[in-house]
Each structure stands twice: as C-alpha cells, then as structure tokens.
N, C-alpha and C positions, 0 to 999 in steps of 0.2 A: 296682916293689916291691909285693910282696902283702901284704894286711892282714893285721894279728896272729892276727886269725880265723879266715883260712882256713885256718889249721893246725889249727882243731880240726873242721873239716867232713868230714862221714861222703863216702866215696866213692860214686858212684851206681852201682848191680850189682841183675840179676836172683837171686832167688832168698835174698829176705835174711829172717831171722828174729828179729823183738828180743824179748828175755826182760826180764822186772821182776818181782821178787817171787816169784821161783821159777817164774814161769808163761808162757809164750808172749803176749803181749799185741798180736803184728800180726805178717804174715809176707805176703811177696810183692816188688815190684821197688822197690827207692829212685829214686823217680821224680825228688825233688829233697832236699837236705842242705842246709838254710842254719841262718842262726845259733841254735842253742837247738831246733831241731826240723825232723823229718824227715816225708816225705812219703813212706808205701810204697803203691801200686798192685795190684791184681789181675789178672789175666790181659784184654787188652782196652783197660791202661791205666781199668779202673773201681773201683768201691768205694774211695776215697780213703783211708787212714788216718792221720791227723795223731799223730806220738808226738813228747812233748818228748824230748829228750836228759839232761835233767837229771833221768825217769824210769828212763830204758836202762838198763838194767845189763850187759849182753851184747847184741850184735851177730853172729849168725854168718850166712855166706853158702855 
C-alpha cells in the first residue's frame, strides 16, 4: 500500500510551468515531486529550481 502522500505528488514531465501570484515563477522539467515541493530543471538537467507546492497555484505542462 502507498502512503497517503503519494496522492498528492506532482507527476514528473518535461516541459512544466508553475504560476503564483499571477506570474510565472519556474518553468522547465519536474526533475522530482516529493512531499511539499518540487524540483524543476533546465535544459541539461541545470539550474535547479526548488518551488514549494503550498506556493503553486497552477501547474501547466
């Protein structure tokens, strides 16, 4: 059985864009989704971006 958690974990996909605040605030590959914050990538797998989820407002891919 899977943890209660992993149902709120973001899928891992190229090409993702999280919005907060009306504004773009990281865009590139969901390198990893765990709990409470996401890790998106640039091209290269460089530039790390750490965004919490409890920031996110929108996710599009």
């Amino acid at each position: 059985m899977k943890p209660a958690a992993d149902a709120y974990r973001c899928p891992t996909y190229p090409g993702a864009d999280i919005n907060a605040g009306g504004q773009t605030v990281a865009q590139g590959t969901v390198l990893r989704s765990e709990y409470g914050m996401l890790v998106l990538v640039g091209p290269n797998s460089s530039d790390p971006t750490f965004v919490s989820t409890c920031k996110a407002e929108v996710l599009n891919k």
